[in-house]
Structure formats: structure tokens, C-alpha cells
C-alpha positions in Angstrom: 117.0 111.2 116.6 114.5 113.4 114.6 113.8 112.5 110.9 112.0 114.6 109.0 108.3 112.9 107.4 107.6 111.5 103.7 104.6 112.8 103.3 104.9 110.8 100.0 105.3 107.2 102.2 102.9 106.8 104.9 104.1 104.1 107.5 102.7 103.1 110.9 105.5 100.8 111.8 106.8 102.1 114.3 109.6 99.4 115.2 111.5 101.0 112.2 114.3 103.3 112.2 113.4 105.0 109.6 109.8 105.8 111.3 108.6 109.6 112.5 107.6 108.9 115.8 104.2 110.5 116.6 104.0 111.0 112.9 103.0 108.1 111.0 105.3 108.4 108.0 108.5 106.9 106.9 111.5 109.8 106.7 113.3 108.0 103.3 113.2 109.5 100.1 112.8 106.4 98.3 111.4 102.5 100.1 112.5 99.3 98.1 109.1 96.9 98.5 109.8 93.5 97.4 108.0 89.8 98.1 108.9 86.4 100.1 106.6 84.7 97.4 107.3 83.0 94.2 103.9 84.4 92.8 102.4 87.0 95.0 98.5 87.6 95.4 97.5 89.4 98.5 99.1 92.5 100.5 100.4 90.1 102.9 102.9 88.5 100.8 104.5 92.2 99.9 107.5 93.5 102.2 109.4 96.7 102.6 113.0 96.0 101.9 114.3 99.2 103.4 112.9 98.2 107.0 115.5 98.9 109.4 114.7 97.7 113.2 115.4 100.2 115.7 
């Protein structure tokens, strides 16, 4: 499947559907990033919501 790049949304995870292959960018229009924290203070508590697994 070939998506075309976000230039807009960069992305090295490559485990996700919605990734470019050699091209580290996400193909969606639009992410939704949300948190798995009550009261979020570093990057690590951040998520993409519109992570799809391959």
C-alpha cells in the first residue's frame, strides 16, 4: 500500500499504518495527540491517538 507523505507531520514510527515507509512521515491529513496522564509534564506522557498498527 503506498500513502502519500505529510510533510506537515513527521513520524518515525514505523509500526503504523499510517507510516511512509522509507519516508519518515505520517500520510494523514490531520493526527489526534492526546495523554494517558491526569496532569502531563514530559513528552513521554503525550500519545498519538490516530496510531493504527499495521
Amino acid at each position: 500500500m503506498h500513502h502519500e507523505a505529510n510533510k506537515c507531520i513527521g513520524c518515525s514510527v514505523t509500526q503504523c499504518s499510517h507510516h511512509c515507509g522509507s519516508e519518515n512521515y505520517c500520510s494523514l491529513n490531520k493526527i489526534q495527540v492526546g495523554t494517558h496522564e491526569s496532569d502531563p509534564s514530559m513528552d513521554q506522557c503525550t500519545d498519538c491517538k490516530s496510531f493504527d498498527k499495521k
